[in-house]
Residue frames as qw, qx, qy, qz and C-alpha x, y, z in Angstrom:
[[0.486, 0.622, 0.448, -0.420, 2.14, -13.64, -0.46],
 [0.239, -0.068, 0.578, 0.777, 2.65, -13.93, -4.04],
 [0.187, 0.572, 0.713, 0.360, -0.42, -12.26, -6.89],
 [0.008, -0.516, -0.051, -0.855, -0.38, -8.64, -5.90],
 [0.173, 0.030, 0.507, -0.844, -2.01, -6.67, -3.18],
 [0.566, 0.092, -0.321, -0.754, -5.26, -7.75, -4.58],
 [0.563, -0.097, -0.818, 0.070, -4.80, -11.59, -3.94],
 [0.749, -0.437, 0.003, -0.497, -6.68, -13.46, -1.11],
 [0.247, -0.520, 0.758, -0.307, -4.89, -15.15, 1.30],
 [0.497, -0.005, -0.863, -0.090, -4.67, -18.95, 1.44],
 [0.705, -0.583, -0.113, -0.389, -7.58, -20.19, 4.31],
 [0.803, -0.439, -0.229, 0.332, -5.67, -20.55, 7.73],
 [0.522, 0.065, -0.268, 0.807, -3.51, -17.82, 7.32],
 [0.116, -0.619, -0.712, 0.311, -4.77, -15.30, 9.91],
 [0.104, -0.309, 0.111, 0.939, -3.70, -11.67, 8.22],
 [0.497, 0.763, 0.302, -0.282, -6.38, -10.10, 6.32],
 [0.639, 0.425, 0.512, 0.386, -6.43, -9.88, 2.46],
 [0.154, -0.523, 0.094, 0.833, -4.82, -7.03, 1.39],
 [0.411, 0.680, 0.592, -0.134, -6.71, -4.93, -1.10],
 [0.449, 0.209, 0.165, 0.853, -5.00, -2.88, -4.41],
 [0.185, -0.537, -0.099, 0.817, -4.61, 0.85, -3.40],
 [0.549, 0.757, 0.333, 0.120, -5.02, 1.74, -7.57],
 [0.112, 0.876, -0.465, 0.060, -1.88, 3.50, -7.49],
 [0.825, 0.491, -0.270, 0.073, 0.75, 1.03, -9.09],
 [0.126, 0.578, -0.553, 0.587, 3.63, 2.28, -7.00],
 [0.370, -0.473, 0.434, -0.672, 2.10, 1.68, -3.98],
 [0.961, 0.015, -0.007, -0.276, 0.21, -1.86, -4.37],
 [0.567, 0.574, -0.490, 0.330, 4.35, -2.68, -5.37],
 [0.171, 0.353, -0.586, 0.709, 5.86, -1.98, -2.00],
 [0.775, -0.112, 0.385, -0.488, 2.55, -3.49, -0.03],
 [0.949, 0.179, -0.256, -0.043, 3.29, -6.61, -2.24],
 [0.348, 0.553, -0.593, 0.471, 6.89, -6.53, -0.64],
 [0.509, -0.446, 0.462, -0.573, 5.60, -6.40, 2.68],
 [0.952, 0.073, -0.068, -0.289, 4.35, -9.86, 1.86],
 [0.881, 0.198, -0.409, 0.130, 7.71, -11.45, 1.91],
 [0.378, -0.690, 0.300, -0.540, 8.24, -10.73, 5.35],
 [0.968, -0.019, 0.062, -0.242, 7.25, -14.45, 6.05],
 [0.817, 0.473, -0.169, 0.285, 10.34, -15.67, 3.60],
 [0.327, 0.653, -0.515, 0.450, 12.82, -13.41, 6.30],
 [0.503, -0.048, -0.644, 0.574, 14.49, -14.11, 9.29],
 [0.386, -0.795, -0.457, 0.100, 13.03, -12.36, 12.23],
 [0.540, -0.464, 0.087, 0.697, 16.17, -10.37, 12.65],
 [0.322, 0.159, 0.499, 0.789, 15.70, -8.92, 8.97],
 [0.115, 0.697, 0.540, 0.458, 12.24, -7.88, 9.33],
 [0.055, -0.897, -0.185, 0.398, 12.67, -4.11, 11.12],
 [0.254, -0.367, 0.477, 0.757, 15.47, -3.48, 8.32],
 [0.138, 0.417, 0.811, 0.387, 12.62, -4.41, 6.04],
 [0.526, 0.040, 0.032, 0.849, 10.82, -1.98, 7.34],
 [0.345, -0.589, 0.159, 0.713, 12.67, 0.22, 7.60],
 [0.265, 0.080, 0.736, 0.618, 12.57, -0.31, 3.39],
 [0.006, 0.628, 0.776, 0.058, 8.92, -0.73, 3.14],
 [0.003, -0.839, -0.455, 0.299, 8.18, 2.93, 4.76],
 [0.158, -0.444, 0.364, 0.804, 11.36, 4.83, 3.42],
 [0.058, -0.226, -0.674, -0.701, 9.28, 3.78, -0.32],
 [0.024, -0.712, -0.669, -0.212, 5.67, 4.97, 0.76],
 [0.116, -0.830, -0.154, 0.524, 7.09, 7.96, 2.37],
 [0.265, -0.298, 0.433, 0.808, 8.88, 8.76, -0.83],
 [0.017, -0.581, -0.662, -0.473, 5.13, 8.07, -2.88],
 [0.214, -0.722, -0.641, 0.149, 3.78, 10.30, -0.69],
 [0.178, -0.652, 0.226, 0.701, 6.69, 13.16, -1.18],
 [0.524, 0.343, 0.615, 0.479, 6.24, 12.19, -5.08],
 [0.164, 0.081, -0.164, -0.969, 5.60, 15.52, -7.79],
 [0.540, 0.440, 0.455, -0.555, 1.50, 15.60, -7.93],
 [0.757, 0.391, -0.399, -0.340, 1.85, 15.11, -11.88],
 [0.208, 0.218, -0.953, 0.030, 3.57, 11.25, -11.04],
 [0.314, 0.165, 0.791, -0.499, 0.04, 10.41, -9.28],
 [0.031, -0.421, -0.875, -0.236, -2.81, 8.94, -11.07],
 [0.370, -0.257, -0.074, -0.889, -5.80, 11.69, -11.58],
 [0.659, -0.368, -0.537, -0.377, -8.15, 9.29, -10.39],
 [0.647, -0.313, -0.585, 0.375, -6.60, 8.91, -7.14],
 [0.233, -0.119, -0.231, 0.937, -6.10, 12.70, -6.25],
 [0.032, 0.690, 0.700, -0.181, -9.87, 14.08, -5.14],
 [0.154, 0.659, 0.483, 0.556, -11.43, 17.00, -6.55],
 [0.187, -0.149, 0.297, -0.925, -12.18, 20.23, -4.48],
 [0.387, -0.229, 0.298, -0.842, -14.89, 19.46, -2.48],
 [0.815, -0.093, -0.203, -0.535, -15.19, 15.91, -2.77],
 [0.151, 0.365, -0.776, 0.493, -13.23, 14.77, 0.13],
 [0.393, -0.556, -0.727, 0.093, -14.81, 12.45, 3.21],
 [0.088, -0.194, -0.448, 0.868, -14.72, 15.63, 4.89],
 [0.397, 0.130, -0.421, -0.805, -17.25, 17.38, 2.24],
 [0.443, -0.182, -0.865, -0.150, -19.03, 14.02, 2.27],
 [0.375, -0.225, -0.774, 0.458, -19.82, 14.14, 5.58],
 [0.006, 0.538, 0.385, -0.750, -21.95, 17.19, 5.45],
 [0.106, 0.061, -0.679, -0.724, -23.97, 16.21, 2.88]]
């Protein structure tokens, strides 16, 4: 898959269109995932293996390295939503 996490698959291929996250880091290492295709079968659990070691490491990241826009307010979580 090549144009970011944003791009639309070519028609016939059956995975679903993968959609940007807004957090830079992350949309990165979902664009990886994409060249899965390009490996050997044999390569892709070492892949990953890759792939999660980098979103578990965004996810351990310092809260100032995360986009404000992406880190909800008090009380306007889907929980909070949901009991509106």
């Amino acid at each position: 898959m090549t144009g970011g996490a944003g791009a639309q698959r070519a028609s016939g291929d059956d995975g679903p269109a993968l959609r940007p996250t807004g957090h830079a880091r992350v949309d990165a290492v979902l664009d990886r995932a994409g060249e899965l295709d390009a490996l050997p079968v044999a390569e892709h659990p070492g892949r990953y293996d890759e792939l999660h070691a980098a979103l578990v490491a965004e996810l351990d990241a310092e809260p100032g390295t995360v986009p404000a826009g992406l880190v909800p307010r008090p009380g306007t979580g889907p929980e909070e939503a949901a009991h509106r």
